[in-house]
Each structure stands twice: as structure tokens, then as C-alpha cells.
SERO-828489 format. One record per residue (C-alpha): residue in one letter; y, z, x; chain. Coordinates in Angstrom, 1 decimal, padded with zeros to 4 digits. Layout:
N
+------+--------+--------+--------+------+
| code |  north |     up |   east | unit |
+------+--------+--------+--------+------+
|    a |      Y |      Z |      X |    A |
...
+------+--------+--------+--------+------+
//
This chain:
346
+------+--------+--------+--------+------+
| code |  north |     up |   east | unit |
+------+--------+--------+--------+------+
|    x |  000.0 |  000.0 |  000.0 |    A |
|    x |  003.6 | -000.5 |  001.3 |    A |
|    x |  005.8 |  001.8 |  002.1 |    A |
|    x |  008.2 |  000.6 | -000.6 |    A |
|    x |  005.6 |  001.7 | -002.7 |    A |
|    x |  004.8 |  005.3 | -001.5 |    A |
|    x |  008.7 |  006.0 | -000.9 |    A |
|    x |  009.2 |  009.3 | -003.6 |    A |
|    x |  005.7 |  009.6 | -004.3 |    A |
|    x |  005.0 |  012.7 | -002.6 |    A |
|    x |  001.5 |  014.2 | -003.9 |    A |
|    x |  002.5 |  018.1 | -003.3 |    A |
|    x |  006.1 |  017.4 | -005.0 |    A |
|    x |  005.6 |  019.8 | -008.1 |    A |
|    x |  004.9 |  022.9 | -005.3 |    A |
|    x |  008.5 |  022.2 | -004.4 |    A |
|    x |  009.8 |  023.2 | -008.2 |    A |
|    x |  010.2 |  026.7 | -009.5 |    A |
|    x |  007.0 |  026.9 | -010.9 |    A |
|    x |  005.3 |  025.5 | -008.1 |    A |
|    x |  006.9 |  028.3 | -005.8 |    A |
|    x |  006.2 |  030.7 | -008.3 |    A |
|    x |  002.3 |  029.8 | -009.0 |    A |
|    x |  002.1 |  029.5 | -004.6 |    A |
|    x |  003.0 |  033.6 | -005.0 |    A |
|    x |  000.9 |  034.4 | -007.7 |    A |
|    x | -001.9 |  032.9 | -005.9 |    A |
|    x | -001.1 |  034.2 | -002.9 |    A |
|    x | -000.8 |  038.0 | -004.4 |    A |
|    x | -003.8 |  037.4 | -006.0 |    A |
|    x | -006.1 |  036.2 | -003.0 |    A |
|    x | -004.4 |  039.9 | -001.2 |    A |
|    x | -005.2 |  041.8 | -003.9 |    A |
|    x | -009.2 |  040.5 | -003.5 |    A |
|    x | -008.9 |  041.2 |  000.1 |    A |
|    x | -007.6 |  044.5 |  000.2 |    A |
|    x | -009.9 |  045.8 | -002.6 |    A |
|    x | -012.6 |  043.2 | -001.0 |    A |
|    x | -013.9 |  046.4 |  001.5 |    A |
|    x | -016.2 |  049.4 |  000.3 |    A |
|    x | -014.0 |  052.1 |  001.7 |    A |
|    x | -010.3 |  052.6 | -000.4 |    A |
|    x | -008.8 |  054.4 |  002.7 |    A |
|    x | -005.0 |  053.1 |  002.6 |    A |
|    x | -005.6 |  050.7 |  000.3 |    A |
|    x | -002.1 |  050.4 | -000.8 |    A |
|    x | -001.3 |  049.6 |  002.6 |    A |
|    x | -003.6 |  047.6 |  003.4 |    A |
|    x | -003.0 |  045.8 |  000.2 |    A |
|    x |  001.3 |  045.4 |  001.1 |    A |
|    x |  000.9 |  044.1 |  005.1 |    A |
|    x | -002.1 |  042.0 |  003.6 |    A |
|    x |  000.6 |  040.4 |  000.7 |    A |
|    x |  002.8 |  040.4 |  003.4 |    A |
|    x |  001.0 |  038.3 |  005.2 |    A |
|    x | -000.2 |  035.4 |  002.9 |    A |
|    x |  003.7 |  035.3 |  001.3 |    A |
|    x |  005.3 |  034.6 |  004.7 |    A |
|    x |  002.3 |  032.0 |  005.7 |    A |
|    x |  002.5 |  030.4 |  002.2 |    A |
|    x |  005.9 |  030.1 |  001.8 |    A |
|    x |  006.8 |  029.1 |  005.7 |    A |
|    x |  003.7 |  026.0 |  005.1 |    A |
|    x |  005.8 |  024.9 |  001.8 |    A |
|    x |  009.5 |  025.1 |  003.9 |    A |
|    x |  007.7 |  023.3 |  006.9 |    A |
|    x |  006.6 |  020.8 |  003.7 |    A |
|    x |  009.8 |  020.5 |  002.4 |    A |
|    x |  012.0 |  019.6 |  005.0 |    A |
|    x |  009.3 |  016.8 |  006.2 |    A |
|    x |  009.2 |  015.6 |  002.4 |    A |
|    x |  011.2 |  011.9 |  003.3 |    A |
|    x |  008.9 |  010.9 |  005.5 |    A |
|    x |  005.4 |  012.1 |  004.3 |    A |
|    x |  006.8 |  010.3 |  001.0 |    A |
|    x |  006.2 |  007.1 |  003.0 |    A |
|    x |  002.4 |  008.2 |  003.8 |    A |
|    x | -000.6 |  007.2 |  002.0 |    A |
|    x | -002.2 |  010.5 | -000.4 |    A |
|    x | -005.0 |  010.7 |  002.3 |    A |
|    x | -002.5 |  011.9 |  005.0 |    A |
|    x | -000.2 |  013.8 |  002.6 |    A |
|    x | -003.3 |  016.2 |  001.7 |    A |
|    x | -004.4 |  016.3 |  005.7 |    A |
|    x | -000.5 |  017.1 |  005.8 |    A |
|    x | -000.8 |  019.9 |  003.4 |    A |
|    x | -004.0 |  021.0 |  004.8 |    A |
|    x | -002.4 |  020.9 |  008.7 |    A |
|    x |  000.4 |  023.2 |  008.0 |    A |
|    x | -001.1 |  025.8 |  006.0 |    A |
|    x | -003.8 |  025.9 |  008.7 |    A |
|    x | -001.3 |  025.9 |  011.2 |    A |
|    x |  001.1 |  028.7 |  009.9 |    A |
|    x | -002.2 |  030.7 |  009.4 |    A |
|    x | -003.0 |  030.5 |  012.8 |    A |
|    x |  000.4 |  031.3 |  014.2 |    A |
|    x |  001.1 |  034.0 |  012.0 |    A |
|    x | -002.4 |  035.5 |  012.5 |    A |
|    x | -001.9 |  035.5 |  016.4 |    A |
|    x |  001.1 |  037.3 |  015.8 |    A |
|    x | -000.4 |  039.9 |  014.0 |    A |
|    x | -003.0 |  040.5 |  016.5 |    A |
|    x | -000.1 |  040.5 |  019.2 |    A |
|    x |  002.1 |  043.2 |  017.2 |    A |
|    x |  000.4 |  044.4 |  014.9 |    A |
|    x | -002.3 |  046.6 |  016.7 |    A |
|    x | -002.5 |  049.5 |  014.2 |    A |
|    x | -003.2 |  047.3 |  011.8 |    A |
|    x | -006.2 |  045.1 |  013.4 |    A |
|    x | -008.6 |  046.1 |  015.4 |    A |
|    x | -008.2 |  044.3 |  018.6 |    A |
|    x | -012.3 |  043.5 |  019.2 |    A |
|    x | -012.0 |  041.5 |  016.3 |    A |
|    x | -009.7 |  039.7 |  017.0 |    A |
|    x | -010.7 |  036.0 |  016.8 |    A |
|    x | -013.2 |  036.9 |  013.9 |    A |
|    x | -009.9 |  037.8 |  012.0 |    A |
|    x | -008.5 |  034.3 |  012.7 |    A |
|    x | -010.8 |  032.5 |  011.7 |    A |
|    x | -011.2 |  034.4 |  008.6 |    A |
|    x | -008.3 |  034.0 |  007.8 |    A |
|    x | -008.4 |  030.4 |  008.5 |    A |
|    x | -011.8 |  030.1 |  006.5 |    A |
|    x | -009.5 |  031.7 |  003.4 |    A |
|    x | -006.8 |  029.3 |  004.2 |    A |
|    x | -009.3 |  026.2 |  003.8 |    A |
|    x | -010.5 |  026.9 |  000.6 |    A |
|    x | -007.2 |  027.5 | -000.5 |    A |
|    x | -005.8 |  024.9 |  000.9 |    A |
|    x | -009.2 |  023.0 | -001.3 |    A |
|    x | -008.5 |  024.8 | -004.5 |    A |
|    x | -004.5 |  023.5 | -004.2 |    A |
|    x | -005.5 |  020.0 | -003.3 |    A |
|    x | -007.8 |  018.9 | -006.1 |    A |
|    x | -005.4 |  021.0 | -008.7 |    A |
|    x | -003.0 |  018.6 | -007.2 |    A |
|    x | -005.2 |  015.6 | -007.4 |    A |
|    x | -005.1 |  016.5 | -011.1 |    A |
|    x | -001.8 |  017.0 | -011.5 |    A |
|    x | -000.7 |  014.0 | -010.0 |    A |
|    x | -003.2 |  012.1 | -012.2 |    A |
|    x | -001.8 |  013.6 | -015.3 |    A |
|    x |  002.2 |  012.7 | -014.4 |    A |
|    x |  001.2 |  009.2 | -013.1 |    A |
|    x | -000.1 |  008.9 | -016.4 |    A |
|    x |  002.2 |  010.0 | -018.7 |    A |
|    x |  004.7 |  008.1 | -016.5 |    A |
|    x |  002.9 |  005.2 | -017.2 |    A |
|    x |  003.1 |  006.1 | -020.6 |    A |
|    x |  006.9 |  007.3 | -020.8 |    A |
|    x |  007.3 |  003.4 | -019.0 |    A |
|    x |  005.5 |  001.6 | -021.8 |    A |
|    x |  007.1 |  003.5 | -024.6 |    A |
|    x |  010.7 |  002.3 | -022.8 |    A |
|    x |  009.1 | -001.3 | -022.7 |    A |
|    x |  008.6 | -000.9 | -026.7 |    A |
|    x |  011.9 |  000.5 | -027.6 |    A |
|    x |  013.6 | -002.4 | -025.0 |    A |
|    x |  011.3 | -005.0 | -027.2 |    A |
|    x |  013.0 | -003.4 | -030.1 |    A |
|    x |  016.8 | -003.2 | -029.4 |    A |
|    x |  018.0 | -005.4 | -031.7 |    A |
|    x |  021.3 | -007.2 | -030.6 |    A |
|    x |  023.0 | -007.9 | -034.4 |    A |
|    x |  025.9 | -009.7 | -032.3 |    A |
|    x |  024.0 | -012.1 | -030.5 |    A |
|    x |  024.1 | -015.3 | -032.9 |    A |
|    x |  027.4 | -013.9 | -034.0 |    A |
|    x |  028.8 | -014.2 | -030.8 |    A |
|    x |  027.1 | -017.2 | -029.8 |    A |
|    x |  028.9 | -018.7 | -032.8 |    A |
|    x |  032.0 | -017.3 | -031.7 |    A |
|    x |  032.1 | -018.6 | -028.3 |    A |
|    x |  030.8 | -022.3 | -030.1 |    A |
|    x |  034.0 | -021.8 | -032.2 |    A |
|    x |  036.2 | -020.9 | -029.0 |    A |
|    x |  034.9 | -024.1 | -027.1 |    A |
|    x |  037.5 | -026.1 | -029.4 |    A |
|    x |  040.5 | -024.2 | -029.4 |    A |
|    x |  040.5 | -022.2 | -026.3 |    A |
|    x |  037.6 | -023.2 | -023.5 |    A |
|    x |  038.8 | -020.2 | -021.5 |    A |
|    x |  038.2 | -017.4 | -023.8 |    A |
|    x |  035.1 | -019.4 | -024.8 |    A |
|    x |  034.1 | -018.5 | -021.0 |    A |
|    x |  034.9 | -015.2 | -020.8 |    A |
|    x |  032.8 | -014.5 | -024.1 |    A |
|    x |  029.6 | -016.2 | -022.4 |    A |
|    x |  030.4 | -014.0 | -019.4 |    A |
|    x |  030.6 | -010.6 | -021.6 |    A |
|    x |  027.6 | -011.4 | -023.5 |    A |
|    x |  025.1 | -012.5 | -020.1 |    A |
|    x |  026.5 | -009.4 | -018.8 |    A |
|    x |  025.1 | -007.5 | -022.3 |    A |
|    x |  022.0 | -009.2 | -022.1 |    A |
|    x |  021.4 | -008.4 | -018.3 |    A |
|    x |  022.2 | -004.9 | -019.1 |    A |
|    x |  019.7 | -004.8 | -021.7 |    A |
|    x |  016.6 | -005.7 | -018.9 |    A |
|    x |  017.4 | -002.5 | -017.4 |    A |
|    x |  016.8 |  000.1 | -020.4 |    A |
|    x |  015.7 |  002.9 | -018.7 |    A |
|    x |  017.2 |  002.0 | -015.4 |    A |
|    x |  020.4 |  004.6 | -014.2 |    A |
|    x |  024.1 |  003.1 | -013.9 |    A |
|    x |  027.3 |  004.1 | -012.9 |    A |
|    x |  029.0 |  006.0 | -015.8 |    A |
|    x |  032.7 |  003.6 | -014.8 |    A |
|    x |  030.2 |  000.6 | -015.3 |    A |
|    x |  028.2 |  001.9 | -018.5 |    A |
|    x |  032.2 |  002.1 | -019.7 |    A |
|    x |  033.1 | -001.2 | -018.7 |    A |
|    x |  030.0 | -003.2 | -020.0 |    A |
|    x |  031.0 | -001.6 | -023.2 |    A |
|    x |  034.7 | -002.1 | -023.0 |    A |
|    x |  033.3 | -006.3 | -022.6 |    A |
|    x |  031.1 | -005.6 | -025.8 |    A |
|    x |  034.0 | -004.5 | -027.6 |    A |
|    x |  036.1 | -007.7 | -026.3 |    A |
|    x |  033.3 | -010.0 | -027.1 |    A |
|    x |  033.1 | -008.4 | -030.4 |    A |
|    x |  037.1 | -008.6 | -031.1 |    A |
|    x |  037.2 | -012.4 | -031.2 |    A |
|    x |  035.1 | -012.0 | -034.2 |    A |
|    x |  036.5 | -009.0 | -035.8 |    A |
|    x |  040.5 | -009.8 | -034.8 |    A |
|    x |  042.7 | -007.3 | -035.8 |    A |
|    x |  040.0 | -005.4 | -037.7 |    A |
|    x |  038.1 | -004.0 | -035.0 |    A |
|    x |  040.1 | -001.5 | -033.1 |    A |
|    x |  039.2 |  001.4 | -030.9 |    A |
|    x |  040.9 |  004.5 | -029.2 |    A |
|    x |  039.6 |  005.4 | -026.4 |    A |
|    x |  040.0 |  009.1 | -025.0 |    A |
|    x |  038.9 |  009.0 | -021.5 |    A |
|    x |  039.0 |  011.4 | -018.7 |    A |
|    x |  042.3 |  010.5 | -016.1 |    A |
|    x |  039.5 |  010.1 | -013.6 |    A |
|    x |  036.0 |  009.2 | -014.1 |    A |
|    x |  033.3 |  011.5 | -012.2 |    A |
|    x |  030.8 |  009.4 | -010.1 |    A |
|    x |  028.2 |  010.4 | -012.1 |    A |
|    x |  025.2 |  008.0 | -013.3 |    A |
|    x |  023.9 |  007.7 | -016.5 |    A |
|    x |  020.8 |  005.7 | -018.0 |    A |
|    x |  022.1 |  001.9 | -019.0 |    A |
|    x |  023.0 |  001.2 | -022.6 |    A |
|    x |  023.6 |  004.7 | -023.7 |    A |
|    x |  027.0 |  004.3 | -024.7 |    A |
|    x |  027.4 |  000.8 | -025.8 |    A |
|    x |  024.6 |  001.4 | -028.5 |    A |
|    x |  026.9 |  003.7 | -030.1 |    A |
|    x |  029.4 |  001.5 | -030.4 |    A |
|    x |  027.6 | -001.3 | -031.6 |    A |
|    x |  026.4 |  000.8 | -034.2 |    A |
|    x |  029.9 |  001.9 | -034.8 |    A |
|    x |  031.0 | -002.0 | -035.4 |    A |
|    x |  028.1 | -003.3 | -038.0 |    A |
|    x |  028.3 | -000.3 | -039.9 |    A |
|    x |  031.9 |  000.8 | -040.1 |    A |
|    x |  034.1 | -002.5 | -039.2 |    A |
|    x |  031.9 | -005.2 | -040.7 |    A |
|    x |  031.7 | -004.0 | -043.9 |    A |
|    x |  035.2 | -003.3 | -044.6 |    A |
|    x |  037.4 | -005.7 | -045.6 |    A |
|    x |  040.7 | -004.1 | -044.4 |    A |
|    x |  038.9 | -003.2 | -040.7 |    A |
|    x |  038.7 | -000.2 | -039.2 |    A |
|    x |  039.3 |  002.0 | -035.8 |    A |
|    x |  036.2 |  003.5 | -033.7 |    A |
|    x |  037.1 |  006.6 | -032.0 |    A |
|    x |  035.4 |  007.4 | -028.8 |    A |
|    x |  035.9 |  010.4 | -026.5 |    A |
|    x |  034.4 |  011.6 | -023.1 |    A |
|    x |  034.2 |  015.2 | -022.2 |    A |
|    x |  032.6 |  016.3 | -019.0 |    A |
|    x |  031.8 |  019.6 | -017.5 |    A |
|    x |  030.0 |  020.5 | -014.7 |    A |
|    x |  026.1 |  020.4 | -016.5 |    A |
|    x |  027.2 |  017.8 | -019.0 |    A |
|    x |  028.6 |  014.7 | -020.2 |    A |
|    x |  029.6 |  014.8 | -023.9 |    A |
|    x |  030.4 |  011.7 | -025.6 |    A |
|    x |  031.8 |  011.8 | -029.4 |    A |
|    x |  031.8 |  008.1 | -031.3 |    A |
|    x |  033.5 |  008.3 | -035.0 |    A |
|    x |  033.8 |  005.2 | -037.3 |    A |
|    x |  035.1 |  005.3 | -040.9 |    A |
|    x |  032.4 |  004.3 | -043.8 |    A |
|    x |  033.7 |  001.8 | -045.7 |    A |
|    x |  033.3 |  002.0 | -049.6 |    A |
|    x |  032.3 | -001.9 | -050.0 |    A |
|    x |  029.4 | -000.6 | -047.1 |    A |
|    x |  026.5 | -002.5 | -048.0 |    A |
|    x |  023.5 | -000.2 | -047.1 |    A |
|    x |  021.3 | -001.9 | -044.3 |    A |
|    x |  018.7 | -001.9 | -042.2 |    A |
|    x |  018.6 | -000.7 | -038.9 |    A |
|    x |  021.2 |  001.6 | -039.2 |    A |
|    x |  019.1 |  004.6 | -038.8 |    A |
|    x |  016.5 |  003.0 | -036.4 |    A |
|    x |  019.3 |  001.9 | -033.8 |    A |
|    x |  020.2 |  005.7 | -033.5 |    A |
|    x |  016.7 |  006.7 | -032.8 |    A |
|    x |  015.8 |  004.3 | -030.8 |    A |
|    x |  018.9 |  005.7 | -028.7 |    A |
|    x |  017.4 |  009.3 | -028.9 |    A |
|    x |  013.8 |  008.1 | -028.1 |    A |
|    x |  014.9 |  006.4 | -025.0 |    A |
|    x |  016.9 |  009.6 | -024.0 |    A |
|    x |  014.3 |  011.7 | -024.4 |    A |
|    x |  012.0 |  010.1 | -022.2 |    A |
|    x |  014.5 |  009.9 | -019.6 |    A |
|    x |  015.8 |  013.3 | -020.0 |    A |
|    x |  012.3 |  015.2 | -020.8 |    A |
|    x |  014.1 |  015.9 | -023.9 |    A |
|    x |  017.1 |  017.8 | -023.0 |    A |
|    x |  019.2 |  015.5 | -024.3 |    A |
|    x |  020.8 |  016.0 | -027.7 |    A |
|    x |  021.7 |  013.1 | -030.3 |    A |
|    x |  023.3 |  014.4 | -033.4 |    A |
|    x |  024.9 |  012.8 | -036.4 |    A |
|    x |  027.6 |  014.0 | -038.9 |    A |
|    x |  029.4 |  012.8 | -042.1 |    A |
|    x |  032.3 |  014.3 | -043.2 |    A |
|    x |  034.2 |  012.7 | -045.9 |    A |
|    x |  034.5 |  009.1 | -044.8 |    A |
|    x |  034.1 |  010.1 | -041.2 |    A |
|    x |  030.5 |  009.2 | -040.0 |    A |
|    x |  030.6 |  011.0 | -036.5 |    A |
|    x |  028.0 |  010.7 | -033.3 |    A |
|    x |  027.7 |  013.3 | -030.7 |    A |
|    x |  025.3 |  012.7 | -027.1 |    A |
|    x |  025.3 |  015.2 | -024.8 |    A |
|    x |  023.5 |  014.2 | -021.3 |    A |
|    x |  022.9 |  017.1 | -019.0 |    A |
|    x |  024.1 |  016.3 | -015.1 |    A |
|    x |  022.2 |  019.0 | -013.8 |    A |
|    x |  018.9 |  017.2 | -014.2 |    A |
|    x |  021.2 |  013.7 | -013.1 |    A |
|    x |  021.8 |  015.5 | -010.6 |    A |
|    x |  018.4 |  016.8 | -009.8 |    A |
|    x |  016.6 |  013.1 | -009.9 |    A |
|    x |  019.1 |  011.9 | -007.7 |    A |
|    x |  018.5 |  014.6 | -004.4 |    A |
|    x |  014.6 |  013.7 | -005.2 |    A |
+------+--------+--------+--------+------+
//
């Protein structure tokens, strides 16, 4: 396999995480407590049971830092070496922090034993080291699979975005070939820049670009709609250089237009606002519904198609709600950066 491939597929990732730290330590209190109440006598077994956690806590945890600061590279290595990795450094820390012990640790092991100790503990460290690997194997297994699956179900929703504007603005851009060849231009641009945008559902993008592919929908769209489509835009003085997932925010808008601008005679404006904090991004669409609103379909499936492909990519942190209020039909998505944020250090 190439090392395009294996770049950021590091097998041992999940011991990095907070539950992966935290089930290493459980383990590791567990295999001390079996050790220390392991012998027939119970003569300072309380000690024997702290130097003993002592002992597997600092080997365990200084394996996974050694781990973790090599992850870039072993990310590039085939799984066979990534386990012999694994297996290496715990068997190496063991080692070095079991020849300490017998160096400065005298009261605590008897010094005729001393290479029977090491290679105890380096027996114990083996089939730990065992026990880890194929619980990784299987975890590994199970998130290439429901990758696999999260993929596919992003394939299905991409298959099912329905662009309402495309032969409308294919028409409009035939129209503007007669009167004004320019405009015509810029409206074939804007929508191959819509329909490029829509092969990378699921794919991450700027949040400046996200705005602007929009900001061309809503152009492409306002040689159709004229006068009757407007919008008021309430953005941020300066946008963060943040990414979020393609097509989040120009779904909203679309849904805005065919179900608040289309069907009224008279037009009407789209709201949208941006609020950011430090863990999120908050975006607020809000279209008028027009009385002469002809119920239709799709109106509810574009919306969850939104939240479905959020969901997968956020692991369902991500928050879609809807409101009506009066005549006000309201939208409200808040992404969370500190996972953003997470996927990109990874």
C-alpha cells in the first residue's frame, strides 16, 4: 500500500483519546492489583500494591507518550510494523523502568532475582501488549467499517441533493445569451462553481469560501428573481479561518429561496446571520412564508438531508433546528469548532 494511503491511519490512534488513556490505567491498576494480591503471604500488601501501580502507570503511560509523539510517521507504516511499534515500546519502557527499579529500588526487590524480575515483567508486558493488539485489531475493524458506512450514507444523501435551480438557471443564462452575453457568462461560472461544490459533500472548506460559493448562488439566483430576491447579510467584521464541511450553508439558502421568494408574488428578503465563539459557529437563516405558498415537496427532506450529512460528519454534535413564528420561518445550525478543530491537529 502507499504511503498516501496509510498517512492518518494510525492503528493504536483511539489509545491517544480520553478513553483510551483512561482504559490504559484501568488496565494497568487492574494487572497491579493481581500482582500484588497474586503472592500467598499479605505482608505489606498495600505497599506492595502502590510501588507495583506505580510501576505499570509510569511504563504505560511513558510507552503511549513515546507513541504519540512518533504518531506522523508510524501513520506512514503498514499495520504490521505499527503493532511491532506498539509492542517495541512497551517492551522497551518495561525494561528500562525495570532496570531502574533494581538499581534504586533495593528495598523493594530482592537483588538475586533480579533478571527473573525483568523478564517477568516483560513476560506480563507481552501479553498485555497481545491483549491490547487484537482489541485494537477489532476496533480498528469496527471504525473502518462504520466509516465505510458513514462514506456511503454521504454518497446517498449527495445522490439525493436536489438542485431545484439547475434548469432554472440554465434557462436563465439561455435567456441572458441575447441581451447580455457577459452576465450570461458569469451565470455559467456561478453555477459550475455550485455543481463542483456539490462533488465534495462531505469534504471540509474554508468558512470565507463556503460564504462566497453562496453569495454566487444567490447572484445566479437574482437574475431570475430580480428585485424579489433580496438578502441581509449579518456577518462577522472578520471572518475566523475556520473550515467547515462544503454545502452547509448554501442549502439553507436555497431552501430559503423556493420556499419563501418563489412563491410570493411581491418577493421577499432572507435574513442570514453568523455568530462565532470559540466552540462554535452559529448560523441563523430566516425567510418570510408567503400566503400564496403552495405546499411542496422537498421542503422538509432538503433540511434533513442537511442534518443527516452533519451528523455523520459531526458524530452528531451538530444541531439543526427549525422555527415558525408568525410568518417568520426561522433555521438555526450550530457547528461545534472544538471537534473542527480536533480533526484538523489529527
Amino acid at each position: 500500500m502507499s504511503k498516501s494511503v496509510q498517512t492518518n491511519t494510525l492503528l493504536f490512534a483511539a489509545l491517544f483519546k480520553e478513553r483510551g488513556v483512561l482504559a490504559t490505567l484501568v488496565v494497568a491498576q487492574v494487572i497491579a492489583t493481581i500482582l500484588a494480591f497474586a503472592p500467598a503471604t499479605a505482608d505489606d500488601i498495600w505497599i506492595r500494591l502502590g510501588g507495583i501501580s506505580l510501576f505499570l502507570h509510569l511504563t504505560f503511560l511513558s510507552s503511549l507518550t513515546w507513541l504519540y509523539l512518533l504518531r506522523k510517521p508510524l501513520a506512514y507504516l503498514s499495520q504490521p510494523w505499527q503493532l511491532s511499534a506498539l509492542m517495541a515500546s512497551l517492551l522497551l519502557t518495561t525494561a528500562v523502568f525495570s532496570g531502574l527499579l533494581v538499581a534504586y529500588g533495593g528495598d523493594f526487590i530482592a537483588q538475586q532475582h533480579t533478571y527473573q524480575f525483568i523478564l517477568r515483567n516483560l513476560l506480563v508486558a507481552f501479553l498485555v501488549t497481545a491483549l491490547f493488539i487484537q482489541f485494537l485489531t477489532i476496533h480498528f475493524e469496527k471504525d473502518q467499517q462504520t466509516n465505510a458506512l458513514a462514506r456511503a450514507e454521504l454518497d446517498a444523501l449527495q445522490a439525493r441533493i436536489r438542485p431545484h435551480f439547475l434548469y432554472n438557471s440554465l434557462n436563465t443564462a439561455a435567456e441572458l445569451t441575447h441581451y447580455d452575453p457577459q452576465a450570461a457568462e458569469q451565470a455559467i461560472l456561478a453555477l459550475a462553481a455550485l455543481s463542483q461544490a456539490a462533488m465534495r459533500v462531505g469534504k471540509e472548506t474554508a468558512l470565507s469560501d463556503e460564504i462566497a460559493l453562496t453569495q454566487q448562488y444567490i447572484a445566479l439566483e437574482s437574475w431570475r428573481f430580480a428585485d424579489r430576491l433580496q438578502v441581509n447579510w449579518q456577518l462577522p467584521e472578520q471572518l475566523p479561518e475556520i473550515t467547515i464541511p462544503c454545502l452547509t450553508l448554501q442549502p439553507l439558502l436555497e431552501n430559503a429561496v423556493c420556499h419563501g421568494v418563489e412563491p410570493s408574488l411581491t418577493g421577499a428578503i432572507i435574513y442570514v446571520e453568523l455568530h462565532i465563539s470559540k466552540r462554535s459557529l452559529v448560523i441563523l437563516v430566516e425567510n418570510p412564508i408567503s400566503s400564496q405558498q403552495q405546499k411542496r415537496s422537498g421542503n422538509g427532506m432538503a433540511l434533513n438531508n442537511i442534518r443527516q450529512r452533519l451528523d455523520l460528519y459531526y458524530q452528531g454534535h451538530a444541531k439543526l433546528t427549525m422555527t415558525t413564528r408568525g410568518d417568520i420561518f426561522r433555521v438555526k445550525l450550530v457547528l461545534p469548532l472544538v471537534i473542527n478543530n480536533a480533526k484538523e491537529q489529527a
